[in-house]
SEDOMAR-428918 format. One record per residue: x, y, z of N, C-alpha, C, O in turn. Coordinates in steps of 0.001 Angstrom, whole numbers, padded with zeros to 6 digits, always signed. Example, Ala and Ser with C-alpha at 12.3 -4.5 7.8 and 13.67 -1.06 7.14 Angstrom:
2
+013190-005690+007800+012300-004500+007800+013200-003300+007800+014236-003319+008465;+012850-002250+007080+013670-001060+007140+012900+000030+007870+013409+001138+008039;
***
This chain:
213
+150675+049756+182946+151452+050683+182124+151226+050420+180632+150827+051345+179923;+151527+048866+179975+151209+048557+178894+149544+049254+178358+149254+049849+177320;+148831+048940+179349+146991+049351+178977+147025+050819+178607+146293+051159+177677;+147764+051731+179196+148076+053333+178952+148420+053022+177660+147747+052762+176663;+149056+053063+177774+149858+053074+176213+149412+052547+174481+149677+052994+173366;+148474+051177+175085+147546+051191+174013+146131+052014+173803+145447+051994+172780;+145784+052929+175324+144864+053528+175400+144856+054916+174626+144002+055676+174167;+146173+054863+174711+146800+056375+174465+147225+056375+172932+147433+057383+172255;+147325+054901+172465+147675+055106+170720+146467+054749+169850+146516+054885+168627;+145175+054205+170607+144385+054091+169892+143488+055630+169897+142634+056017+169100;+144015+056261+171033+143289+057933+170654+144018+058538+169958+143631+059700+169828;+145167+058252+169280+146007+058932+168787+145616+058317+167363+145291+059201+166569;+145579+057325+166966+144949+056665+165807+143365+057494+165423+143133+057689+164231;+142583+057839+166212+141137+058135+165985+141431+059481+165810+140606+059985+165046;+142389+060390+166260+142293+061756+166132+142812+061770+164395+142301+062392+163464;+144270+060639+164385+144752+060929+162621+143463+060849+161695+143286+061589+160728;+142338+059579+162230+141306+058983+161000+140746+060396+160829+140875+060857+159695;+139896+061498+162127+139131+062518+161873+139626+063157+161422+138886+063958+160850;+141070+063426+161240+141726+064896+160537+141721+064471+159043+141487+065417+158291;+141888+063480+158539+141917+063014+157434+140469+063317+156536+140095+063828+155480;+139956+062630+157734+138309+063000+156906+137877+064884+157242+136973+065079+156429;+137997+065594+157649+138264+066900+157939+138839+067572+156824+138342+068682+156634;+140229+067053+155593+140655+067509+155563+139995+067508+153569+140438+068239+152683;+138972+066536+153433+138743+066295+152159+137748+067262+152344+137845+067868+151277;+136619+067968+153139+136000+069202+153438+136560+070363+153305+136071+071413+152889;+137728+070106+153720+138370+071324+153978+138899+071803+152845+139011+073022+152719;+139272+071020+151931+140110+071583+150335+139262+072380+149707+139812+073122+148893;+137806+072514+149826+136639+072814+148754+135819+072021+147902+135068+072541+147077;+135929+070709+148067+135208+069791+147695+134021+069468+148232+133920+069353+149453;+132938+069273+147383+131452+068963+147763+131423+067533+147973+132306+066746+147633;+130167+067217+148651+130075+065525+149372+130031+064397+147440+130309+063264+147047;+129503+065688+146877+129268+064124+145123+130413+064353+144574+130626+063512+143701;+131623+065437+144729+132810+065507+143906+133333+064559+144831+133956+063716+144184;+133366+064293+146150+133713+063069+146762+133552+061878+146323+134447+061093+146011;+132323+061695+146280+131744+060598+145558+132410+060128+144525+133142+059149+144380;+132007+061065+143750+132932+060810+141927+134123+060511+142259+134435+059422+141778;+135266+061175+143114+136100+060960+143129+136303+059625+143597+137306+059196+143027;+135761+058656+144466+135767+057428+144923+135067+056536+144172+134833+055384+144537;+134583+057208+142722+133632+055832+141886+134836+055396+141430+135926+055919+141196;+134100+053689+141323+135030+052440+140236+134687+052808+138892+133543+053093+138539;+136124+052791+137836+136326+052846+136708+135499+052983+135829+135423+053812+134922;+134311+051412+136357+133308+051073+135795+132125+052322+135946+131387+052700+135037;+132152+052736+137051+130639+053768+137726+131123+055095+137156+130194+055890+137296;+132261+055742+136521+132964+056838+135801+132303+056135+134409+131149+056292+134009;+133096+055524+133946+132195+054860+132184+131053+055013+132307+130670+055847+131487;+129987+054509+133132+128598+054822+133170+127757+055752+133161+126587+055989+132864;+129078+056426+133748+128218+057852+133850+128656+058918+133130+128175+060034+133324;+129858+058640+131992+130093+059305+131107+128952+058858+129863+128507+059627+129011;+128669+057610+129996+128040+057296+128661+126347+057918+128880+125560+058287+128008;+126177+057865+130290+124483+058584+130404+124909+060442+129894+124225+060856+128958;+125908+061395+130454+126073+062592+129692+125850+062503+128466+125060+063195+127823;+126717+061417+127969+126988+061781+126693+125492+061241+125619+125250+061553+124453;+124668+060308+126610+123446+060445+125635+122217+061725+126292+121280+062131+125604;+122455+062136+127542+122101+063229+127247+122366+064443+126812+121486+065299+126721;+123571+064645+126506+124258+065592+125339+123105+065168+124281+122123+065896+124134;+123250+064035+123592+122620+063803+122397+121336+064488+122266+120910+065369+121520;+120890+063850+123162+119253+064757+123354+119081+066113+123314+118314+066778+122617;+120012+066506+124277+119930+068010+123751+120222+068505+122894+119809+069661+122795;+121174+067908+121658+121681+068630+120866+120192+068400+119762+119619+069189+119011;+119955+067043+120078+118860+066920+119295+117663+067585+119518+116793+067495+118652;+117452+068255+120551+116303+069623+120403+116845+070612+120189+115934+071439+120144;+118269+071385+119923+118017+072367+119566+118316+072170+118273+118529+073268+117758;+118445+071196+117418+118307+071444+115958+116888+071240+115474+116530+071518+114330;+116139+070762+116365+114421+070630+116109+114493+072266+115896+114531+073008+114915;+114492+072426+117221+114496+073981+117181+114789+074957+116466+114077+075872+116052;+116197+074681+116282+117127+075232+114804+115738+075500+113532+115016+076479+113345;+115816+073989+112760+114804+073731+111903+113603+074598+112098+113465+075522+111297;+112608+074421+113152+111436+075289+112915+111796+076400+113186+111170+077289+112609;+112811+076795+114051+112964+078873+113968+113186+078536+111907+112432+079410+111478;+113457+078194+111313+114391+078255+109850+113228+078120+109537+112997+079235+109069;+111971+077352+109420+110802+077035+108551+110110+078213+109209+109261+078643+108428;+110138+078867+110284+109424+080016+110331+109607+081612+109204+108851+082173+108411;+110978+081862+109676+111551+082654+108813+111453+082525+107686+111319+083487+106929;+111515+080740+107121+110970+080920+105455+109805+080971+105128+109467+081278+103985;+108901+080653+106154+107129+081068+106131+107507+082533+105833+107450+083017+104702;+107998+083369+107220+107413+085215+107094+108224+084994+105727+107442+084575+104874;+109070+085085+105405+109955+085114+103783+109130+085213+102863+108968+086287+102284;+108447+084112+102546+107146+083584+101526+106383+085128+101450+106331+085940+100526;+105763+085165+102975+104743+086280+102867+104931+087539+102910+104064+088409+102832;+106382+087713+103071+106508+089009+103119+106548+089620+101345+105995+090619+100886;+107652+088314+100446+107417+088467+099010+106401+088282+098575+106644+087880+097437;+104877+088308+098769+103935+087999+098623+103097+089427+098494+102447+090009+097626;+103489+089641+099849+102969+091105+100293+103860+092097+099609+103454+093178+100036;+104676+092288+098927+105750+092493+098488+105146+092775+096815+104911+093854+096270;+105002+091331+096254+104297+091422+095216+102769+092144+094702+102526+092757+093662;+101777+091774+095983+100676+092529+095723+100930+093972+095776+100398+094711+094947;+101871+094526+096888+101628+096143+096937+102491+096778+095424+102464+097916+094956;+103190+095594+094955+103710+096162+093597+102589+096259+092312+102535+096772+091194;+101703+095402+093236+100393+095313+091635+099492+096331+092036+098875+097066+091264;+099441+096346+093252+098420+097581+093613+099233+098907+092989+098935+099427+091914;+100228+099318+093796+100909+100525+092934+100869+100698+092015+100936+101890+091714;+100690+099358+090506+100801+099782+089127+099443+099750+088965+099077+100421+088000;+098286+099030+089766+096770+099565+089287+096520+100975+089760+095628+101674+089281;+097465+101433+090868+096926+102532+091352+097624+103686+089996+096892+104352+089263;+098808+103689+089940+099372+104418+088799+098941+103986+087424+099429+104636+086499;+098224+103138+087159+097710+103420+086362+096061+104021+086395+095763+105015+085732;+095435+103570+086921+094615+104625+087407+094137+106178+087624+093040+106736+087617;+095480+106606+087819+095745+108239+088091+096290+108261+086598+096086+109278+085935;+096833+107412+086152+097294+108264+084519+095571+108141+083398+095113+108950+082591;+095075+106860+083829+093543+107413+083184+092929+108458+083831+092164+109119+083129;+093063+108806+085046+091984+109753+085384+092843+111041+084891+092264+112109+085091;+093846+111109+084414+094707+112631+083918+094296+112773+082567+094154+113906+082107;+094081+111735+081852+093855+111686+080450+092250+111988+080687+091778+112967+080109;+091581+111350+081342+090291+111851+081322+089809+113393+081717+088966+114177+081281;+090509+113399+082467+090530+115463+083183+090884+116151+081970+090059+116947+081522;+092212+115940+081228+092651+117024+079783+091326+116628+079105+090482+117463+078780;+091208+115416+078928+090025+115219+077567+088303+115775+077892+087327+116065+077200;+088643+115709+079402+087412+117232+079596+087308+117879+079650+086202+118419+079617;+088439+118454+079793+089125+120123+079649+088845+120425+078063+088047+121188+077519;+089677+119656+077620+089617+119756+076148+087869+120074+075405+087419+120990+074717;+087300+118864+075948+085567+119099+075324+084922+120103+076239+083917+120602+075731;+085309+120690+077852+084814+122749+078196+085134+123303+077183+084178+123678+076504;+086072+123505+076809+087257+124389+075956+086365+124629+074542+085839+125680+074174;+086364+123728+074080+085842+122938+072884+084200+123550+072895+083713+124181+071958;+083519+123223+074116+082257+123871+074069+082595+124791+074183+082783+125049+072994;+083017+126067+074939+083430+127473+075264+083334+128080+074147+082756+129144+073928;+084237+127013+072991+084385+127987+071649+083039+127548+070782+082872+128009+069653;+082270+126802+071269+081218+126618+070043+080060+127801+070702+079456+128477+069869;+079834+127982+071844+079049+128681+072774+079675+130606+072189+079064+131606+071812;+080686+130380+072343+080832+131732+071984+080880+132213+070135+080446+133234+069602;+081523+131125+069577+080886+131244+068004+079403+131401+067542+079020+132160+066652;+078568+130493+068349+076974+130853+067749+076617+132113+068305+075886+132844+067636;+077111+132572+069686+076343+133621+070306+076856+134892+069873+076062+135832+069915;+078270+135157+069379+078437+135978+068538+078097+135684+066788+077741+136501+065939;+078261+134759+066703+077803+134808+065011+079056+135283+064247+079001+136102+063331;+080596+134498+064855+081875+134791+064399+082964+133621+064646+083407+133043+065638;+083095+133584+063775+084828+132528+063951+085732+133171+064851+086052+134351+064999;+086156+131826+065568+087046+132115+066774+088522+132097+066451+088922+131253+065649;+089358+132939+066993+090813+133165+066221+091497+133129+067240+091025+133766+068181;+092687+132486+067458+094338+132525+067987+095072+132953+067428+095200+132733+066223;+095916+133820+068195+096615+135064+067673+098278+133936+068481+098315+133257+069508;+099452+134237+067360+100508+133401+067881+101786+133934+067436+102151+133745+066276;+102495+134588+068268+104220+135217+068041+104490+134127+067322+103924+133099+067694;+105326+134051+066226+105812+133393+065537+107182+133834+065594+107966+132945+065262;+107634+134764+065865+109319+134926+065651+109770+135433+067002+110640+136284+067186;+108999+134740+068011+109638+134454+069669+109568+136033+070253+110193+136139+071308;+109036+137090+069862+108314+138182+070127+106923+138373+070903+106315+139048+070073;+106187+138227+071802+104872+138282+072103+104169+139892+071906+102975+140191+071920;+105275+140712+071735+104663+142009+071114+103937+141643+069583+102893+142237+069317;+104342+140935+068862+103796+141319+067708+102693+140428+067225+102091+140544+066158;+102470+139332+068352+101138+138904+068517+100076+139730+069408+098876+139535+069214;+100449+140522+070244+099596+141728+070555+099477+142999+069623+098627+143868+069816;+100422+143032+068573+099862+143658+067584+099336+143910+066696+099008+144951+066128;+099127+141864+066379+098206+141553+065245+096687+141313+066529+095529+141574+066202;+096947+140964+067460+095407+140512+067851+094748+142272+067720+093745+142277+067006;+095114+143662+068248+095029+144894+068361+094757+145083+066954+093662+145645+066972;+095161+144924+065526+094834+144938+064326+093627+144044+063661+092833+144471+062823;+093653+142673+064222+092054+141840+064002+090674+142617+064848+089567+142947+064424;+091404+142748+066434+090079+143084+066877+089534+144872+066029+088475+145357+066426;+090068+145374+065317+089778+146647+064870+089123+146370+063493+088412+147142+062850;+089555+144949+063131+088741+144502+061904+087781+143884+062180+087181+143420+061210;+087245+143615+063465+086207+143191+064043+086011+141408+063979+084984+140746+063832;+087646+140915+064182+087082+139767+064550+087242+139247+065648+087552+140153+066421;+087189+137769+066451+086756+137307+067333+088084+137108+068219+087674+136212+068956;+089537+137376+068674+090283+136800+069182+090376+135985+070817+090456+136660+071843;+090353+134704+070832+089997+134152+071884+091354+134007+072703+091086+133763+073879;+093049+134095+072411+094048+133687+073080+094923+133905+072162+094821+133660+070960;+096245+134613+073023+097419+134963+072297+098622+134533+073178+098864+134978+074300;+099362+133571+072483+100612+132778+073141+101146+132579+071991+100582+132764+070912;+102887+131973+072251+103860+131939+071610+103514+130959+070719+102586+130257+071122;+104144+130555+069167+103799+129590+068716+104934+128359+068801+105915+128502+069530;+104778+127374+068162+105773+126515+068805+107359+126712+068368+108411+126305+068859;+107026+127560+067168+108465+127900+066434+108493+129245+066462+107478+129935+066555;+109936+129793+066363+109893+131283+066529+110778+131846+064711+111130+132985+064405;+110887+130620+063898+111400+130800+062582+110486+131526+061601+111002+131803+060519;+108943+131959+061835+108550+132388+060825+108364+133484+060029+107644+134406+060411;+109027+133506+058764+109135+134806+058096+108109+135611+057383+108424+136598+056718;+106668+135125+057540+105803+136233+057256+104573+135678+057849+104438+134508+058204;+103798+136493+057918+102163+136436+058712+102098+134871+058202+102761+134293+057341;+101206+134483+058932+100578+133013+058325+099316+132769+058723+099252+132475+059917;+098062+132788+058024+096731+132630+058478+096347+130616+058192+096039+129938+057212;+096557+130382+059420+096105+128502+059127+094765+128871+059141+094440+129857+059803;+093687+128052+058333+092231+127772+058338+091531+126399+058794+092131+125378+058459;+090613+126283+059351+089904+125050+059033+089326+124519+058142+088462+125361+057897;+089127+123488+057270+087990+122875+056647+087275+123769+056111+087625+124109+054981;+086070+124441+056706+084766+124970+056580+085176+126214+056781+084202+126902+057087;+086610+127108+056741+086983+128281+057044+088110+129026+055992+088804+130019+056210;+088031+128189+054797+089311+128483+053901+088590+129469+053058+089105+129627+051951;+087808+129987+053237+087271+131519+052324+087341+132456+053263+087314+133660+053009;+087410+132099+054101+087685+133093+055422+088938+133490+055710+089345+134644+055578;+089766+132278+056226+091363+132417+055748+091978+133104+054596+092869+133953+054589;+091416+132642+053760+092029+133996+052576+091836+135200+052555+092749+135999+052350;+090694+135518+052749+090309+137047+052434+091055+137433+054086+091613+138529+054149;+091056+136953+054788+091768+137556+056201+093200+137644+055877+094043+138387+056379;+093341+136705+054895+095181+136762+054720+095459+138160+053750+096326+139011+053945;+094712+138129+052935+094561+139125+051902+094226+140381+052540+094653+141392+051982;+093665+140496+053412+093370+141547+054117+094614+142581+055043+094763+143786+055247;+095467+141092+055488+096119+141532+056045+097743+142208+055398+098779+142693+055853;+097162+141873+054124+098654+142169+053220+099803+141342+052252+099840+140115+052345;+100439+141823+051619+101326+141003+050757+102343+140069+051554+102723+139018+051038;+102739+140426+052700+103924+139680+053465+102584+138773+054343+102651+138724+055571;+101734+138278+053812+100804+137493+054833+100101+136063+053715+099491+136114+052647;+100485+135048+054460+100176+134118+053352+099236+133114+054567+099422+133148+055784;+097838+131938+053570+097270+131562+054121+097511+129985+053663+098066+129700+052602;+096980+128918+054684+097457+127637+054823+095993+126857+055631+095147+127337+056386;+096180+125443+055059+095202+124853+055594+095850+124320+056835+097064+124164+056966;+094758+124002+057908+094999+123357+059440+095626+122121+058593+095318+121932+057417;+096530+121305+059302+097015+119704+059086+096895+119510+060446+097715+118660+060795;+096343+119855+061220+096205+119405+062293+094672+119783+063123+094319+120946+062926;+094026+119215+063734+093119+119280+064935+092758+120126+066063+092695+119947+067279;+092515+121212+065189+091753+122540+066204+090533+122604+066791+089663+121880+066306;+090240+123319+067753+089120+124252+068182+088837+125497+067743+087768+126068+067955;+089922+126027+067025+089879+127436+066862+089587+127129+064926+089783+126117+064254;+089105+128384+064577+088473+128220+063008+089932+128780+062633+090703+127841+062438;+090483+129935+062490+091495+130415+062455+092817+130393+063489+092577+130359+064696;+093964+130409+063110+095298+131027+063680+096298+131606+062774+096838+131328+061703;+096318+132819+063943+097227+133735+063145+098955+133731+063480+099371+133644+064635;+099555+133801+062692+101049+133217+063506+101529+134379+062996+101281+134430+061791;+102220+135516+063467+102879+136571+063001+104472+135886+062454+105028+134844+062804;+104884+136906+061505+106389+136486+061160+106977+137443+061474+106434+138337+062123;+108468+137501+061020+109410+138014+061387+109250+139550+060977+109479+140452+061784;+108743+139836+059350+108497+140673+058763+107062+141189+059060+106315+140873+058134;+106622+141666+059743+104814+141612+059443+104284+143003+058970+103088+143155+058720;
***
């Protein structure tokens, strides 16, 4: 009877040990959170201090990392102000460039122009004349050019003059054209007075009508 009875509490002992161990599975715990959970004090310290120098390590590559992404960005930086700078020098060689080649286009315009009127002075065998509204009228520069060409001279262009204040005919001359200028001024009447060029023509004459003509 006694032998039952210890037979019967040592199966009763082996069923408590398996439920026990059953039951640390059973919560959701993995076999190394087991583990950990059963390390000595000492084997927890140890293995906090190996994290924590591999923390170190890692932190220490990504500031490597950090650093060269940063020395990259200040490389493209460099070259982008670089590139930055040349296309600003190119733009001002290029603009300047186009402002010589504009000055060179008028100043060949200017010497066609310039020949045009020497080509048509020898081949007629006449001074070339600009006819010019002077009192902001363009009728009465079509009525002096209509009055020269009947006196038979040469009129090459009739536009406004730069002022529209002037109060009587005005014949400007060139240099080599002030006997010409007069008798044309004289020709044209008492309200008509004649003046030397102060300025740099193509034309031998201009006629500037005034207010009165």
């Amino acid at each position: 009877m006694l032998r039952a009875y210890l037979i019967i509490l040592i199966l009763h002992l082996g069923l408590i040990f398996q439920g026990c161990a059953s039951l640390e599975y059973l919560d959701g715990s993995t076999e190394e959170e087991i583990k950990k959970f059963n390390m000595t004090k000492d084997e927890m310290w140890n293995e906090m201090q190996r994290l924590k120098i591999e923390n170190a390590k890692l932190q220490e590559q990504i500031n490597i990392l950090r650093e060269e992404d940063q020395r990259i960005r200040d490389e493209d930086e460099i070259k982008m102000a670089s590139m930055r700078d040349q296309n600003g020098s190119f733009n001002e060689q290029i603009n300047s460039l186009k402002e010589e080649n504009q000055r060179l286009s008028d100043e060949n315009q200017g010497l066609r122009k310039e020949l045009t009127m020497l080509q048509l002075r020898y081949e007629r065998g006449k001074s070339i004349i600009k006819v010019l509204s002077g009192d902001g009228d363009l009728n009465s520069a079509m009525k002096m050019e209509k009055k020269l060409r009947n006196m038979d001279y040469n009129i090459i262009l009739i536009d406004y003059a730069p002022r529209s204040n002037f109060l009587r005919n005005t014949v400007f001359f060139a240099r080599k054209f002030q006997k010409e200028g007069k008798q044309l001024a004289f020709s044209l009447g008492d309200n008509t007075i004649a003046k030397p060029l102060s300025w740099y023509s193509i034309f031998d004459l201009i006629v500037v009508t005034g207010k009165n003509p």
